[in-house]
N, CA, C and O of each residue as an XYZ file, in Angstrom:
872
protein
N      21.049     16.946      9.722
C      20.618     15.663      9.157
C      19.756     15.892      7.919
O      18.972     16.832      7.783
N      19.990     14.936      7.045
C      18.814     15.227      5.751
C      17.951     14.616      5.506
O      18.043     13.392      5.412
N      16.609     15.403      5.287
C      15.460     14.688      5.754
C      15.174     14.101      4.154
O      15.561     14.574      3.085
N      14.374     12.934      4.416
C      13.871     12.663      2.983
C      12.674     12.792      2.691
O      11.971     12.881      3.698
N      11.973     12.856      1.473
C      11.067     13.636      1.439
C       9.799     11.996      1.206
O       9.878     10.841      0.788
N       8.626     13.040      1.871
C       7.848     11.550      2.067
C       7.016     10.891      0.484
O       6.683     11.589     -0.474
N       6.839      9.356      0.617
C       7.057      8.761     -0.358
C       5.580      9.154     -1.192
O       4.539      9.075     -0.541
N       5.519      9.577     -2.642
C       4.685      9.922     -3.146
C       4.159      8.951     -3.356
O       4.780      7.888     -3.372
N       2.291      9.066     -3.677
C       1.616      7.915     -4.266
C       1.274      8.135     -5.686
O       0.484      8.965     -6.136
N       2.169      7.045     -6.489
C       2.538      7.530     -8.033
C       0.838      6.717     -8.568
O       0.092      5.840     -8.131
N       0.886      7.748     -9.853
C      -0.558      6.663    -10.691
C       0.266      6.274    -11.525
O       1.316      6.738    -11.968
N      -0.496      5.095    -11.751
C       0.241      4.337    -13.341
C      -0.700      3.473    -13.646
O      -1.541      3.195    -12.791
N      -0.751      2.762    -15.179
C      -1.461      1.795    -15.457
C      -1.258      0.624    -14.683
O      -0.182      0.505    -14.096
N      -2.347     -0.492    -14.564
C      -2.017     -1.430    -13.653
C      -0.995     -2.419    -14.557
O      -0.001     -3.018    -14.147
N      -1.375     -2.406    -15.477
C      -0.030     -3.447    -16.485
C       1.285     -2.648    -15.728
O       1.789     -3.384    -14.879
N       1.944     -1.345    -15.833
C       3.089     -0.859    -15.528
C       3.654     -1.634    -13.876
O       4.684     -2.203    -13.514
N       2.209     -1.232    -13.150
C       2.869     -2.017    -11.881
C       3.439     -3.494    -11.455
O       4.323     -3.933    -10.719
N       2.226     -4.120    -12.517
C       2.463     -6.108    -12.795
C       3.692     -6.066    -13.868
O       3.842     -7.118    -14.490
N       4.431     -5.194    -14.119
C       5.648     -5.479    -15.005
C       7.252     -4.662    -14.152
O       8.363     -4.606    -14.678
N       6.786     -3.999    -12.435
C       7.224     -3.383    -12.547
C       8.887     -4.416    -11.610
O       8.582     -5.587    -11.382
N       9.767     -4.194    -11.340
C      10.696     -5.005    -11.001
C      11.390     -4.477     -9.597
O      11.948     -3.382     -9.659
N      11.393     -5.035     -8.597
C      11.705     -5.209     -7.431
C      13.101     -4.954     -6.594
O      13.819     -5.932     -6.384
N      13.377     -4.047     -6.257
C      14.714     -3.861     -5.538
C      15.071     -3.389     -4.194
O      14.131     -2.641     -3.925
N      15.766     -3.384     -3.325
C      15.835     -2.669     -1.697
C      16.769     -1.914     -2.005
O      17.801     -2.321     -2.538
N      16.482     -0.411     -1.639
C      17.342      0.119     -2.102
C      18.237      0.332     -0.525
O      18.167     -0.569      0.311
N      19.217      1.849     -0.191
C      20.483      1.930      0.599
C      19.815      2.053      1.833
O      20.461      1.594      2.776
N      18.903      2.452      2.065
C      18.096      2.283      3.493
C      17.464      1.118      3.934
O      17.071      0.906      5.081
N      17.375      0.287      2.857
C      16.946     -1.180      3.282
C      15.613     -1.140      3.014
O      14.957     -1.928      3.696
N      14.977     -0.448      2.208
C      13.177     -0.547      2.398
C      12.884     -1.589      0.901
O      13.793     -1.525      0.074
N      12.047     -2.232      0.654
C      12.053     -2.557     -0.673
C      11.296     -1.650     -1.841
O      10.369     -1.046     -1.301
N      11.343     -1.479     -2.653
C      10.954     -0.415     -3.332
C      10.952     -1.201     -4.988
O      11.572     -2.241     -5.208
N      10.284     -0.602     -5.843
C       9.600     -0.893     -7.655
C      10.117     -0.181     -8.021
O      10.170      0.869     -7.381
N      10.830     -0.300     -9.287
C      11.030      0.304    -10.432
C       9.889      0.225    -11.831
O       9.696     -0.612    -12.713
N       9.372      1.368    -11.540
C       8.148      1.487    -12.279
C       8.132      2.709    -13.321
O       7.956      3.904    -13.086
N       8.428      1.895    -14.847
C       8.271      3.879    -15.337
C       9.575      4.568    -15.073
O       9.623      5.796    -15.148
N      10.633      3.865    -14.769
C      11.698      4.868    -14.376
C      11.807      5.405    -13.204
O      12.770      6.032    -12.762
N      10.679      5.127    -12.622
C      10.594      5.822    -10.381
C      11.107      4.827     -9.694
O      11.315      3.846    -10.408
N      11.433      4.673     -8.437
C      11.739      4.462     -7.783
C      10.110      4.496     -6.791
O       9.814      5.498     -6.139
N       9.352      3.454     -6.830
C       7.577      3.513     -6.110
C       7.868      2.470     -5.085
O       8.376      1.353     -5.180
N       7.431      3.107     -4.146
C       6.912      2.305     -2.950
C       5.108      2.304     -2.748
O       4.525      1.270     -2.423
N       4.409      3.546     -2.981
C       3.111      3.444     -2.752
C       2.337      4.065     -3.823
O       2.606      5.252     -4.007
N       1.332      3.491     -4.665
C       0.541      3.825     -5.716
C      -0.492      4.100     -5.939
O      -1.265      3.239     -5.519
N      -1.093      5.114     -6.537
C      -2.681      5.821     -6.873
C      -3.089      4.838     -7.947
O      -2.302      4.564     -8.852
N      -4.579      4.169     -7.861
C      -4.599      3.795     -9.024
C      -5.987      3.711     -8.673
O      -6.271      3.827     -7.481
N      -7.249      3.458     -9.836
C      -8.366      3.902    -10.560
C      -8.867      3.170    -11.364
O      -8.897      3.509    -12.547
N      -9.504      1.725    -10.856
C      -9.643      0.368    -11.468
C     -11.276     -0.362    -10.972
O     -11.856     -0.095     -9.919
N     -11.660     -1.108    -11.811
C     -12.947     -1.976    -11.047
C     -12.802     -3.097    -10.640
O     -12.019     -3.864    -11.201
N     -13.357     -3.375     -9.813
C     -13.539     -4.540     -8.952
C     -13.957     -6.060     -9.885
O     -14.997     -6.043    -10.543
N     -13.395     -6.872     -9.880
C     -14.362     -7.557    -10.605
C     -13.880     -9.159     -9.795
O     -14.262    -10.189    -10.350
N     -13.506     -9.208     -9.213
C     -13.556    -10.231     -8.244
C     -13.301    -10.758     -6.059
O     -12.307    -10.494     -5.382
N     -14.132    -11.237     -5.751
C     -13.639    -10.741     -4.458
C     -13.197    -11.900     -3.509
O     -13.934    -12.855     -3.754
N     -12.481    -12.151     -2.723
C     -12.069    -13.636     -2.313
C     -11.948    -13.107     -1.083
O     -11.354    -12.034     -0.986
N     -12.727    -14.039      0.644
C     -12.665    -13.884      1.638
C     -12.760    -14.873      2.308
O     -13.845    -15.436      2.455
N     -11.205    -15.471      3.079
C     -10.830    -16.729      3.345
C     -12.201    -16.893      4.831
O     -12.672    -15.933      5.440
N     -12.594    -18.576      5.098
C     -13.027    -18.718      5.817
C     -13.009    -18.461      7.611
O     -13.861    -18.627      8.483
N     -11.851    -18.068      7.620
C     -11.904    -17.302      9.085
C     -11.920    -15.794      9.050
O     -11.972    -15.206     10.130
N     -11.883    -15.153      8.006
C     -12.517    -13.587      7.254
C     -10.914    -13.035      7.591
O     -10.828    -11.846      7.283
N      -9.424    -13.678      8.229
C      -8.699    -13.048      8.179
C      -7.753    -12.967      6.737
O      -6.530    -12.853      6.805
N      -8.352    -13.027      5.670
C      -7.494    -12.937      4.261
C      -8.617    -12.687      3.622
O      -9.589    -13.442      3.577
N      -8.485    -11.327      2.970
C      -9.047    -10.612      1.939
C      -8.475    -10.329      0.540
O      -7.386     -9.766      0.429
N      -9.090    -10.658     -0.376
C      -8.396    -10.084     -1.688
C      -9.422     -9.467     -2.594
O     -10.595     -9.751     -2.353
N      -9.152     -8.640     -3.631
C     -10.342     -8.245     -4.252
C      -9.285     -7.721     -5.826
O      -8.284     -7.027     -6.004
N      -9.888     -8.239     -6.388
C      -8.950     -8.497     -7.937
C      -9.480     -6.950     -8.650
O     -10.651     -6.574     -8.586
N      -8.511     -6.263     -9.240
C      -8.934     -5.249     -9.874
C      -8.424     -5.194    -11.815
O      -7.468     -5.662    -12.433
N      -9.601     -4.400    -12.206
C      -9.016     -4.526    -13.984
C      -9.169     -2.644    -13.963
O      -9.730     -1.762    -13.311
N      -8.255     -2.806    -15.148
C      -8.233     -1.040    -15.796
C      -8.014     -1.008    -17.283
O      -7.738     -0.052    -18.008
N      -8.185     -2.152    -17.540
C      -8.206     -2.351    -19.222
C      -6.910     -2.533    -19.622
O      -6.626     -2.545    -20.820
N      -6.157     -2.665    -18.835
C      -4.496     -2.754    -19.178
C      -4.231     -4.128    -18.637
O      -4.028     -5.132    -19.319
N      -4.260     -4.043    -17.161
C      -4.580     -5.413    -16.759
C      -4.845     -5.855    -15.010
O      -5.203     -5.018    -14.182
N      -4.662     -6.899    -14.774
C      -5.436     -7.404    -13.020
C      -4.233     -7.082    -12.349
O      -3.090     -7.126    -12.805
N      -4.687     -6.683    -10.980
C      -3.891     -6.664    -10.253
C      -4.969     -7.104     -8.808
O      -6.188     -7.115     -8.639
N      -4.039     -7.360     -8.138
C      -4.896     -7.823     -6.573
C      -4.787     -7.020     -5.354
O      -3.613     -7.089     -4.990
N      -5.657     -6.092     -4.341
C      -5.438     -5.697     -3.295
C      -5.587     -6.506     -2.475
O      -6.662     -7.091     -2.338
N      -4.316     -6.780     -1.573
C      -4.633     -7.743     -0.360
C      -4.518     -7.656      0.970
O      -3.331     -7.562      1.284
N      -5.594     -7.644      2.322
C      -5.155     -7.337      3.139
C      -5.311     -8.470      4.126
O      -5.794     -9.412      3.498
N      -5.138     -8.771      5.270
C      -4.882     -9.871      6.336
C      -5.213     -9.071      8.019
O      -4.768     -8.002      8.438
N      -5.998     -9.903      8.599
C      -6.196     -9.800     10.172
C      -7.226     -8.285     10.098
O      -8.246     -8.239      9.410
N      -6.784     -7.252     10.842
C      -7.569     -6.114     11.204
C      -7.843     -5.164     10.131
O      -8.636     -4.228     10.240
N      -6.979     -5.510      8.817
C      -6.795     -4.085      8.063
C      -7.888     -5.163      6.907
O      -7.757     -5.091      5.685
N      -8.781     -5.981      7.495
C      -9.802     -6.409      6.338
C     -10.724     -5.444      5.927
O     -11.303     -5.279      4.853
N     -10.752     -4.764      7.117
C     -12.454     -3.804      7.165
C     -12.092     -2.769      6.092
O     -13.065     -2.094      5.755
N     -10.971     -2.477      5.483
C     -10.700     -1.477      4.407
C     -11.212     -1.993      3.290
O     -11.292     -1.132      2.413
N     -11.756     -3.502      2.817
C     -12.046     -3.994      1.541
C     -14.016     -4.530      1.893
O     -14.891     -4.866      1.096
N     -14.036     -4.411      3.117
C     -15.307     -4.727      4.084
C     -16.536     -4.905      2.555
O     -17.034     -5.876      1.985
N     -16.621     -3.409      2.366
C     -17.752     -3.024      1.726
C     -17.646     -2.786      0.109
O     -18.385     -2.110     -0.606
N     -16.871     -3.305     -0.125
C     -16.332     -3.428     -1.619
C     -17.004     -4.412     -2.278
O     -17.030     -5.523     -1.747
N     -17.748     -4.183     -3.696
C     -18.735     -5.149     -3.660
C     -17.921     -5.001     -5.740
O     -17.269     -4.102     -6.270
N     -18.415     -6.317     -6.266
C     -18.148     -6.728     -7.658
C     -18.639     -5.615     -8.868
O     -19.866     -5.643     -8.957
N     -18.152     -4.858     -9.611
C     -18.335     -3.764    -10.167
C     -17.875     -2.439     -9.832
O     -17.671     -1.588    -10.698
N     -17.684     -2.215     -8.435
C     -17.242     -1.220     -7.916
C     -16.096     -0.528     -8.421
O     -15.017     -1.105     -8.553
N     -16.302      0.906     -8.766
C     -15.141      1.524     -9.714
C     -14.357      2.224     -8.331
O     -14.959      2.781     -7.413
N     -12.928      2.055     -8.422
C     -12.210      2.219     -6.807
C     -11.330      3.004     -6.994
O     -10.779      2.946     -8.094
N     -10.912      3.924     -6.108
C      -9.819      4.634     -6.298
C      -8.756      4.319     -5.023
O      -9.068      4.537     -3.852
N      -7.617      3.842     -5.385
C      -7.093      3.012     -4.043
C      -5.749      3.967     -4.262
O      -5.375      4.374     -5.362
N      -5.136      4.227     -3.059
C      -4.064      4.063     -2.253
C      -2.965      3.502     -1.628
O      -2.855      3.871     -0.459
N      -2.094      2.714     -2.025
C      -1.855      1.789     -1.322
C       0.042      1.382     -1.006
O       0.715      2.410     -1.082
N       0.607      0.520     -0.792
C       2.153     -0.132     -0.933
C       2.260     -1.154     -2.005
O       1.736     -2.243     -1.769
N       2.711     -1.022     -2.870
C       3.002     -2.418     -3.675
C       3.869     -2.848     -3.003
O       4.733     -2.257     -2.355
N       3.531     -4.602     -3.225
C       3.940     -5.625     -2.022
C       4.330     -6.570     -3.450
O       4.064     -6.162     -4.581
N       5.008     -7.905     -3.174
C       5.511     -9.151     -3.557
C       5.027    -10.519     -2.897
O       5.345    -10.607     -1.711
N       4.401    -11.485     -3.359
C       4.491    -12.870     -2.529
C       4.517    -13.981     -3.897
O       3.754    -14.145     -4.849
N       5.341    -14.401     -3.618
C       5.084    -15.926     -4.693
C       5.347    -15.157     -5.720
O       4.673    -15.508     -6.689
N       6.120    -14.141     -5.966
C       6.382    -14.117     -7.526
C       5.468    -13.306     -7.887
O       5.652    -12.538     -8.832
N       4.436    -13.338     -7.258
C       3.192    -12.138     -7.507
C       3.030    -10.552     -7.018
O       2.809    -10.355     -5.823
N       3.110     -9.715     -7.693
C       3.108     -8.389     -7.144
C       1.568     -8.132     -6.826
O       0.677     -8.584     -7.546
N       1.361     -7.468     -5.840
C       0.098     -6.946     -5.576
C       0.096     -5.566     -4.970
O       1.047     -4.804     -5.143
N      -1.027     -5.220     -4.219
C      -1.518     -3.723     -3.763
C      -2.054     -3.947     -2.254
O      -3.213     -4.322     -2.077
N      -1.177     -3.705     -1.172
C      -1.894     -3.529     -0.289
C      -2.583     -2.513      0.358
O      -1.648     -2.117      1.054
N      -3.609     -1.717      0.686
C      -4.604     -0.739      0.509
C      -4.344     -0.046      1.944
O      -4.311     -0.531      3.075
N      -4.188      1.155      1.513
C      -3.999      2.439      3.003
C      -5.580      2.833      2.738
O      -6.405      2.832      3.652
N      -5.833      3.102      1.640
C      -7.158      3.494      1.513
C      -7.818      3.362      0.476
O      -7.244      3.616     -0.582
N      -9.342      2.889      0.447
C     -10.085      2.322     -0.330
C     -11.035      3.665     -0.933
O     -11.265      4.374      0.047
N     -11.431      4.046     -1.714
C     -12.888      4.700     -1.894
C     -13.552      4.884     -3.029
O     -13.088      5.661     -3.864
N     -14.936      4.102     -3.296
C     -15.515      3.948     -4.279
C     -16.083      5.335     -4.924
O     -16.574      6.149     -4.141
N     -16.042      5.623     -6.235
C     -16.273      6.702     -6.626
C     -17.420      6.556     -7.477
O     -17.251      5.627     -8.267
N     -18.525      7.136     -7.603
C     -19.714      6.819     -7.629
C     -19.204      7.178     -9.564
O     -19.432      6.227    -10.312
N     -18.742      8.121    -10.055
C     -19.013      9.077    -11.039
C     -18.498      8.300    -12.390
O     -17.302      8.204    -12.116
N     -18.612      7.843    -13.345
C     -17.571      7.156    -13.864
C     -16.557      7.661    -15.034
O     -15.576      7.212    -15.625
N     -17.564      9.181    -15.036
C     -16.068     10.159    -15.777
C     -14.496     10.116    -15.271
O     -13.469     10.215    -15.942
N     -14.655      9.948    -13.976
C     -13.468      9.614    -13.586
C     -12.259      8.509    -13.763
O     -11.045      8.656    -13.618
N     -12.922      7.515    -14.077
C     -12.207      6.526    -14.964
C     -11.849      7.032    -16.575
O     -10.954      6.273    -16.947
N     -12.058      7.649    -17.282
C     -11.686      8.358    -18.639
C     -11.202      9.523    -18.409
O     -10.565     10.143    -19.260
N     -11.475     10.017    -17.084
C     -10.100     11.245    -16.899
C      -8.885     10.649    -16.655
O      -7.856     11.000    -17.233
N      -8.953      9.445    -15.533
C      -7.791      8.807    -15.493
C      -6.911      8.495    -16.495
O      -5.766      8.931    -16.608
N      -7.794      7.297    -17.623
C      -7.135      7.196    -18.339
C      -6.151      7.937    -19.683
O      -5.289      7.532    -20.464
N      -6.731      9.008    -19.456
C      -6.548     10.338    -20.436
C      -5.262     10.422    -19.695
O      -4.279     10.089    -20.357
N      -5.073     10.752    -18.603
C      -3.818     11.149    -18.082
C      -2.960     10.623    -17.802
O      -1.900     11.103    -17.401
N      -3.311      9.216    -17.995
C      -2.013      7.985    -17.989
C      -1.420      8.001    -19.287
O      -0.227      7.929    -19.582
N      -2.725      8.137    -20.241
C      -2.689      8.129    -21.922
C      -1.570      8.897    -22.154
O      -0.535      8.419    -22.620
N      -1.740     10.325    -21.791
C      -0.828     11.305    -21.893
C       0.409     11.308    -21.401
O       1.165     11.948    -22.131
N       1.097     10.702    -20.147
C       2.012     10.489    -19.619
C       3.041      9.415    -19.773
O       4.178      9.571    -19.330
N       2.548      7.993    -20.583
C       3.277      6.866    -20.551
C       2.134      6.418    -22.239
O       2.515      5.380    -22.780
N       1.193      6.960    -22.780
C       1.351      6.425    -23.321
C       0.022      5.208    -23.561
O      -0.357      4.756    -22.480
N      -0.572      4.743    -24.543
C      -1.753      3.573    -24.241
C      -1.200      2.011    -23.861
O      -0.405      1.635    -24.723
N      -1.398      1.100    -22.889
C      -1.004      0.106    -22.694
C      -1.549     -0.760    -23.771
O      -2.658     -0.709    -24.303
N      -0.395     -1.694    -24.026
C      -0.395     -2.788    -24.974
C      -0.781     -4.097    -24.589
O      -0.010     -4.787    -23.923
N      -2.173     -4.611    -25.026
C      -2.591     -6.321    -24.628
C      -2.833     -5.471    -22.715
O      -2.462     -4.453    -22.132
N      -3.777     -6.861    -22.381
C      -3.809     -6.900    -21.063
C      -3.360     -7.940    -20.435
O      -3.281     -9.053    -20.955
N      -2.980     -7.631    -19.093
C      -2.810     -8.875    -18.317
C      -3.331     -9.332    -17.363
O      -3.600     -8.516    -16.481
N      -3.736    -10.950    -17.086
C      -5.026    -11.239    -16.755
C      -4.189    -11.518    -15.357
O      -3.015    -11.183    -15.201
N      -4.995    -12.190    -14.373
C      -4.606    -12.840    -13.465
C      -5.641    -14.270    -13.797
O      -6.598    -14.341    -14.568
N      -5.129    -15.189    -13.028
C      -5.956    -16.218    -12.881
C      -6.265    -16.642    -11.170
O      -5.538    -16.848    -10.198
N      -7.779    -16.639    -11.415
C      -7.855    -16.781     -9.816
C      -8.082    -17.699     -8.772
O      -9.145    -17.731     -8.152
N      -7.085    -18.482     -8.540
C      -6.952    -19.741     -7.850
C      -7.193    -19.342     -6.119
O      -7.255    -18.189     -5.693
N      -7.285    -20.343     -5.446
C      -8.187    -20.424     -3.862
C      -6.758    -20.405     -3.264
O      -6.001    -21.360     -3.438
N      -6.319    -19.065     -2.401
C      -4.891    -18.842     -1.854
C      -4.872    -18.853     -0.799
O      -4.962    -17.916     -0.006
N      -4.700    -20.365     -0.567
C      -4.943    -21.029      1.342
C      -3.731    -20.667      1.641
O      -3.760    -20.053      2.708
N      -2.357    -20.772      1.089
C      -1.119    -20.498      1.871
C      -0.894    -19.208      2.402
O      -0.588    -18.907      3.556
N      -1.222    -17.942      0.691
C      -1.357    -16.754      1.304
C      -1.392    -15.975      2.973
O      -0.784    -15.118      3.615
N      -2.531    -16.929      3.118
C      -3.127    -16.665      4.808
C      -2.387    -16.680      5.732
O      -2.315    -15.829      6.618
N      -1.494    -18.062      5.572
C      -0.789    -18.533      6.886
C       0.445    -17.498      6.617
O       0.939    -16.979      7.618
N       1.098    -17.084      5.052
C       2.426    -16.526      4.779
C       2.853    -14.869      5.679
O       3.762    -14.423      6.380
N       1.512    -14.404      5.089
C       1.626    -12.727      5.818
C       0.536    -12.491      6.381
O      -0.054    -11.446      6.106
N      -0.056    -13.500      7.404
C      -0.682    -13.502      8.348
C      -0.235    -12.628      9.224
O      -1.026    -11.823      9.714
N       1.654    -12.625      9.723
C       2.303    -12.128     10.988
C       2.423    -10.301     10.385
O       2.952     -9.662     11.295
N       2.187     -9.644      9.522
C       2.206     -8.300      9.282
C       2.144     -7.593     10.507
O       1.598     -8.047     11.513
N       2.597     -6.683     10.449
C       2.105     -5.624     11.131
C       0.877     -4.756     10.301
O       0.792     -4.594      9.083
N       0.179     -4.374     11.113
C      -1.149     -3.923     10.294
C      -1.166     -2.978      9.572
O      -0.088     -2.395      9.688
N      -2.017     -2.331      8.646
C      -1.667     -0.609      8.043
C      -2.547      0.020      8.894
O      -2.720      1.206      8.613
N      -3.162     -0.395      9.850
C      -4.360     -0.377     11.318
C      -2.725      0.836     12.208
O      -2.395      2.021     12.274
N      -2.258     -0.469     12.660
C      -1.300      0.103     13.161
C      -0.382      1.012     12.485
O       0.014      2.050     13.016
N      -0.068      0.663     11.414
C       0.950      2.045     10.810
C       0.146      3.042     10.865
O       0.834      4.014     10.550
N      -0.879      3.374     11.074
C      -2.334      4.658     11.060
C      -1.494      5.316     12.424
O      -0.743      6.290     12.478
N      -1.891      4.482     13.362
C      -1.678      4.699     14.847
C      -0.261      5.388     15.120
O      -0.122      6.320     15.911
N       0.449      4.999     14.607
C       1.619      5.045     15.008
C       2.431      6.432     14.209
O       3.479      6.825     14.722
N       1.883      7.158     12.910
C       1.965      7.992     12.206
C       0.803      9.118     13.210
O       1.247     10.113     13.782
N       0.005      8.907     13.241
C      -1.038     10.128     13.889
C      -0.344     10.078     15.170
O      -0.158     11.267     15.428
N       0.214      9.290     16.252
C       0.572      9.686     17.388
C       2.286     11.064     16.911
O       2.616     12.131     17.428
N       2.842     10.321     15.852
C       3.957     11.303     15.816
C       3.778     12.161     15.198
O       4.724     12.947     15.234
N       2.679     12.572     14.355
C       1.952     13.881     13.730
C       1.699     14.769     14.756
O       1.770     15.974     14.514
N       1.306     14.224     16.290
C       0.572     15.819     16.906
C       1.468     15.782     18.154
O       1.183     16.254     19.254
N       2.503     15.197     17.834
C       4.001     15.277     18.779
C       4.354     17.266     18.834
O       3.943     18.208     18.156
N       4.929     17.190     19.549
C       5.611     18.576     19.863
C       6.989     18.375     19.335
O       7.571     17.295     19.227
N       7.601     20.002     18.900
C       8.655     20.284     17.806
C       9.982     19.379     17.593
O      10.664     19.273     16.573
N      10.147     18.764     18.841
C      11.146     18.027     18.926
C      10.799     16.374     18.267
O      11.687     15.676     17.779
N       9.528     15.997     18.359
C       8.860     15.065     17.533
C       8.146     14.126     19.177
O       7.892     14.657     20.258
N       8.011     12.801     18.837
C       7.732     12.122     19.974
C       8.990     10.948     20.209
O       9.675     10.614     19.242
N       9.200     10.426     21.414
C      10.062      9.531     21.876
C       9.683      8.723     21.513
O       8.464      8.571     21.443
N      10.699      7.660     21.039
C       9.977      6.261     20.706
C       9.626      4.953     22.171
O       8.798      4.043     22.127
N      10.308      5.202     23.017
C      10.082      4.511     24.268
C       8.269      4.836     24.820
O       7.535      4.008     25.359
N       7.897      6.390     24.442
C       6.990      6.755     24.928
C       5.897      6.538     23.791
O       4.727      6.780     24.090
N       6.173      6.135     22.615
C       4.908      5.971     21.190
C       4.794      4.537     22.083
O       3.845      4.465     22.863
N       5.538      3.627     22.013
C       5.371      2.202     22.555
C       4.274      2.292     23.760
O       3.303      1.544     23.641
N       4.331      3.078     24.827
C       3.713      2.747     25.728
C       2.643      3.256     25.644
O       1.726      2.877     26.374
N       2.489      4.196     24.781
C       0.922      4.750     24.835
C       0.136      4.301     23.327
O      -0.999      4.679     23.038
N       0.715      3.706     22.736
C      -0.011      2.909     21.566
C      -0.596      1.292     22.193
O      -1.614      0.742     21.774
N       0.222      0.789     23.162
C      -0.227     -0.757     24.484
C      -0.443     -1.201     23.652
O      -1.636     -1.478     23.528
N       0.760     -1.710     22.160
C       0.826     -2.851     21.365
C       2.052     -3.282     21.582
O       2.919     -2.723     22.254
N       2.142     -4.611     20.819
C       3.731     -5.285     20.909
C       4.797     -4.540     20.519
O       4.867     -3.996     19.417
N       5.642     -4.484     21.372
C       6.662     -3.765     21.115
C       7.623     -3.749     19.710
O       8.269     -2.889     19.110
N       7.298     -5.418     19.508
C       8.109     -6.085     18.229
C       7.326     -5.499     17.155
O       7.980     -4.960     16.262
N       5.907     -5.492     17.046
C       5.036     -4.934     15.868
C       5.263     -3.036     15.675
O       5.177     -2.350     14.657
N       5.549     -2.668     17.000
C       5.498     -1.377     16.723
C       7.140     -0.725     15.922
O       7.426      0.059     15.018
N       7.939     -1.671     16.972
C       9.988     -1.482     16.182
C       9.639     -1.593     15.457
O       9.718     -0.483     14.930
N       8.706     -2.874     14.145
C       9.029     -3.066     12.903
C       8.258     -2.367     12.429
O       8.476     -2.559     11.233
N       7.175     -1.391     12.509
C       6.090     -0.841     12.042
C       7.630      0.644     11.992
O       8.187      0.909     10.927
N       7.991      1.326     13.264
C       8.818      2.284     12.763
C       9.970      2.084     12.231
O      10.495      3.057     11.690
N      10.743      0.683     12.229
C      11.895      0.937     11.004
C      11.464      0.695      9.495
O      12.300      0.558      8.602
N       9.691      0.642      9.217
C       9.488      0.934      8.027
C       9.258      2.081      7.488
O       9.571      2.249      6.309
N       8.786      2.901      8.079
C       8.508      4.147      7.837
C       9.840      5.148      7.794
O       9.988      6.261      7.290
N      10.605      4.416      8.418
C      11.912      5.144      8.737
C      12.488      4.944      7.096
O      12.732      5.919      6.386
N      12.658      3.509      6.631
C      12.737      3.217      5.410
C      12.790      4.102      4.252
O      13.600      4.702      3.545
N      11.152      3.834      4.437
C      10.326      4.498      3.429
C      10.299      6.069      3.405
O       9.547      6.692      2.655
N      11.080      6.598      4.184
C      10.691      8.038      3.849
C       9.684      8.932      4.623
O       9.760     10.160      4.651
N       8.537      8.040      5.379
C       7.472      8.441      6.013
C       7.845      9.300      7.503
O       7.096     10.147      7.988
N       9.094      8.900      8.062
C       9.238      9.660      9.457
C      10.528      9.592      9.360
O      11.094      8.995      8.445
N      11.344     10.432     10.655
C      12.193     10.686     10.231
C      13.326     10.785     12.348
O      12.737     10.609     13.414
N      14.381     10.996     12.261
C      14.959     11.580     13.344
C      15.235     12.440     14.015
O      16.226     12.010     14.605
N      14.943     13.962     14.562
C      15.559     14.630     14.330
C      16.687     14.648     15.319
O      17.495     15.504     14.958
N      17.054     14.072     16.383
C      17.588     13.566     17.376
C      17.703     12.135     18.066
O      16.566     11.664     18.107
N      18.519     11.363     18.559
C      18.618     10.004     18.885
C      17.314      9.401     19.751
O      17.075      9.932     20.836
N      16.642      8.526     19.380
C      15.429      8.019     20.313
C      13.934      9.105     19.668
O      12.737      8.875     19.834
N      14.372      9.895     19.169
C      12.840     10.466     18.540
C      12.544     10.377     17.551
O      13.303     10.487     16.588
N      11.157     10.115     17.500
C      10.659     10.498     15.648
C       9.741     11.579     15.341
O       8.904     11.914     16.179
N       9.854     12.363     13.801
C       8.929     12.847     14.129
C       8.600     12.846     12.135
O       9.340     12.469     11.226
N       7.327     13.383     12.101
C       6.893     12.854     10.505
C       7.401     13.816      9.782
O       7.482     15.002     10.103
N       7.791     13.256      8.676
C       8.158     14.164      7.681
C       7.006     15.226      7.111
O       5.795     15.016      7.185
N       7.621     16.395      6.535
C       6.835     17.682      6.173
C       5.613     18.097      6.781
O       5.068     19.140      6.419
């Protein structure tokens, strides 16, 4: 069987990602054309400069600039506590899936971490500089109160749970772990966990090596 190799987290300017265009490719995962790649998950190196936290605290957003232009990390239900401590100014180095809603591309965050130093933002940009080039004009967002947001991808499966469900098949034995047996010892919905592994399956992140098992790539 041929394994695929797991999905890199590309950097790019944030203008490249808000321009980048949307397709599913032969495995069914959805995936960006960004730059000529083929991106599912992105490095990027931006400040904080706005933060929005719906009144029942389950919809988080936190607007980011890089001088190119805004983009939004957004997360919903358990995977809030990743934007928890993220405060207005904060220079961030994120991790994450570019996602779609309403026409809007955004960043949903595997991992957050503020970097105290701020040479690091002019190394960044040096190396985007160098690779693609200086971005032209910026692009703004405008930031309107996103009550629907909430209710739309409220039903996610979490990146809480995609954690869980990747570390249980990481310290699996050679043959990988059963998927009948990740279900019962993760004691989540069965429906959240199927759709949590036919994404990863998707994406590149895990893999088969036999019928009913998974086990992670490289």
């Amino acid at each position: 069987m041929e394994v695929q190799k797991r999905q890199t987290a590309y950097k790019f300017w944030l203008k490249d990602i808000m321009e980048a265009e949307s397709f599913v490719n032969e495995n069914g995962a959805l995936m960006f054309k960004v730059k000529g790649k083929d991106v599912i998950r992105v490095n990027v190196l931006a400040s904080a400069i706005h933060k929005y936290v719906s009144e029942s605290g389950n919809y988080v957003f936190v607007t980011l600039d890089d001088g190119s232009a805004q983009t939004r990390l957004k997360v919903w239900n358990e995977d809030t506590g990743v934007l928890a401590n993220v405060e207005i100014g904060d220079l961030l180095l994120v991790v994450g899936k570019i996602g779609i809603n309403n026409n809007e591309i955004f960043i949903r965050p595997e991992a957050v971490k503020k970097i105290e130093n701020p040479d690091w933002e002019l190394v960044r940009k040096l190396e985007l500089t160098k690779e693609y080039g200086k971005p032209e004009g910026e692009k703004k967002l405008v930031e309107d109160e996103p009550v629907v947001e909430e209710v739309v991808v409220s039903n996610e499966p979490s990146i809480n749970l995609r954690e869980k469900v990747i570390s249980l098949i990481e310290v699996s034995g050679p043959d990988g772990v059963n998927e009948e047996e990740l279900i019962e010892k993760l004691g989540e919905k069965e429906d959240d966990v199927t759709k949590v592994v036919e994404e990863l399956l998707m994406e590149g992140e895990i893999y088969q090596p036999k019928k009913g098992f998974l086990k992670l790539i490289g």
